[in-house]
N, C-alpha and C positions, 0 to 999 in steps of 0.2 A: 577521553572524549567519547560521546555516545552519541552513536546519529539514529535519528529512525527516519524512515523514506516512506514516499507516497506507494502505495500499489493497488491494484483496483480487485475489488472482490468479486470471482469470478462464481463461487458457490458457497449457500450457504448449507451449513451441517447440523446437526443436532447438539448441543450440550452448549450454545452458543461458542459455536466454532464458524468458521468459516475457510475456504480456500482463494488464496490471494495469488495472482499473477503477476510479475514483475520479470519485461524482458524475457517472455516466454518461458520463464521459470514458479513454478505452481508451490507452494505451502500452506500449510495450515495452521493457523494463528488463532486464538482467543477474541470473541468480544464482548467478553464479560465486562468489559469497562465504558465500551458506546451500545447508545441504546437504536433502533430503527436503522442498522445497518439494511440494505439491496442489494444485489445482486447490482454489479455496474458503476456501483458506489466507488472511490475512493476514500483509502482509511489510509491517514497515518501510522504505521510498523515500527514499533523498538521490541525485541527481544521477544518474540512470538505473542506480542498482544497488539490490538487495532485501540493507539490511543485516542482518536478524534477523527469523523467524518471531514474531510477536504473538497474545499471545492474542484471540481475537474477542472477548470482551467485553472485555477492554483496548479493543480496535481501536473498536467500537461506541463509548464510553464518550469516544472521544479523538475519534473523528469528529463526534461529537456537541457536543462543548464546541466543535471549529470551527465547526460551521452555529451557535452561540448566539453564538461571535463576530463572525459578519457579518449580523446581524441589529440593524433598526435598532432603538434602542429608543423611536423614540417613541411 
């Protein structure tokens, strides 16, 4: 199974690169595959490439249902 998650692009870089924040964790991912990525933008993440602009409150909405899935419930 292959998941990719929402994360927001906090810089962009030269070569069509950019740096993504997720959960206060920063990477640098490809977006040789979307075009008019921003700074603030959420992008779809699988396997260090931005497959698709999201809407923020999509992206809110989906990030949100993960932090309820690793929450315990007891």
């Amino acid at each position: 199974m292959c998941l990719a998650i929402p994360a927001r692009v906090a810089e962009l870089l030269d070569n069509d690169s950019a740096v993504v924040e997720l959960g206060g964790v920063r990477k640098e991912i490809s977006l040789a595959l979307v075009d008019g990525v921003a700074v603030g933008d959420y992008v779809i993440v699988h396997v260090g490439y931005a497959l698709n602009r999201l809407d923020p409150e999509e992206a809110e909405k989906t990030l949100q249902l993960f932090a309820e899935l690793g929450k315990n419930p007891t």
